[in-house]
C-alpha positions in Angstrom: 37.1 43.2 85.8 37.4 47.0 85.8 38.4 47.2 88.8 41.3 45.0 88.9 43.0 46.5 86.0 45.4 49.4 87.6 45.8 52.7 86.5 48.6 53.8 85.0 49.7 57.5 84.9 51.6 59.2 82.2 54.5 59.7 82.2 56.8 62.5 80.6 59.4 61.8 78.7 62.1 64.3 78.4 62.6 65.7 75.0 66.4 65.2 73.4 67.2 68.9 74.3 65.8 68.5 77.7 68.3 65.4 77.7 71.0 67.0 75.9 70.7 69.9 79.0 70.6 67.4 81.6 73.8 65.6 80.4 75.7 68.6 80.2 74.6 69.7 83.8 75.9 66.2 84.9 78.9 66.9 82.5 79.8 70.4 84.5 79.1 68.9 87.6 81.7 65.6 86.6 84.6 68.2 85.7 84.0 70.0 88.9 84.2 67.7 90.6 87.2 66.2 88.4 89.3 69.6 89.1 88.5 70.0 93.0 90.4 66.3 92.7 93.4 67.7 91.2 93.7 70.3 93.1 93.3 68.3 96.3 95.5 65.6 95.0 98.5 68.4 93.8 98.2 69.8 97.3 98.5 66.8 99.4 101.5 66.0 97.0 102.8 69.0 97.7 102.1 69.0 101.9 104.2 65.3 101.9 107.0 66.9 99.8 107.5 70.0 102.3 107.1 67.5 104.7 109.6 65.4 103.9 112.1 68.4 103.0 111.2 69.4 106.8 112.5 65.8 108.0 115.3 66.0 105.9 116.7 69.0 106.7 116.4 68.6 110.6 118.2 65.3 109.8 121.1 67.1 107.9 121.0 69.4 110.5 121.5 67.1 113.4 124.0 65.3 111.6 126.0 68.4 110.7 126.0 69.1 114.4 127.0 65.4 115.4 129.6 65.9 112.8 131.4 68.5 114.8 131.0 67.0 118.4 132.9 64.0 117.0 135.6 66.7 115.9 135.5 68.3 118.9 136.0 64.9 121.0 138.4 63.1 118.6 140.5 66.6 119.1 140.1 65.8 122.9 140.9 62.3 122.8 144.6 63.2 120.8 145.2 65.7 123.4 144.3 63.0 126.1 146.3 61.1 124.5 149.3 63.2 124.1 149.5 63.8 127.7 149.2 60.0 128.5 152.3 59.7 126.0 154.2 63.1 127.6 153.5 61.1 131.1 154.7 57.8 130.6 157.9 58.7 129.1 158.3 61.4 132.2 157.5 58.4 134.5 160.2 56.2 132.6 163.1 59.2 132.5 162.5 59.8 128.6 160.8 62.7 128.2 158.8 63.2 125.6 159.3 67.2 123.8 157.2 68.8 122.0 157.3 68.6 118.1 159.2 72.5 117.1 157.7 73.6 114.3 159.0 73.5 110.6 161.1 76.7 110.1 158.6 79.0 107.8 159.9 79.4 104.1 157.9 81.6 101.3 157.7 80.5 97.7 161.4 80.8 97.1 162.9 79.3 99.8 163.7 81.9 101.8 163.5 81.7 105.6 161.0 84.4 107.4 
């Protein structure tokens, strides 16, 4: 019957301050851990904000630039247009003359 019972072997049970060590090892190792996160986290954040300032500002940039082709060719169509108008009214015996300019006045009436 000896022979079936198993050994057992001691075992050592850590002592509180053993513990007490251990958990704060554990504790350091957690808050590491915990600020590598935020600092990881705070610079993704900030990588997708540049980002997105990036995007924005090539879009306000290619808008601005679309802005003043549309200028540019709505100055071009009134011109086109113009000449249509001068054309016609060449092609019907009513000329069409250019607009004179108002006569140039300063602040008190006076012509200059």
């Amino acid at each position: 019957m000896d022979s079936d019972r198993i050994k057992l072997q001691p075992v050592k049970v850590p002592t509180s301050l053993e513990l007490l060590a251990i958990t704060q090892e554990l504790q350091g190792q957690l808050n590491a851990e915990s600020r590598a996160r935020v600092v990881a986290i705070a610079e993704l954040a900030e990588q997708a904000r540049s980002s997105a300032d990036a995007r924005i500002d090539r879009l306000v940039t290619a808008i601005e630039e679309q802005g003043k082709q549309v200028g540019e060719l709505a100055t071009h169509v009134g011109l086109l247009v113009q000449s249509v108008a001068q054309l016609l009214g060449e092609e019907t015996g009513h000329p069409v003359e250019d607009e004179q300019e108002p006569q140039r006045t300063d602040l008190d009436g006076n012509p200059y």
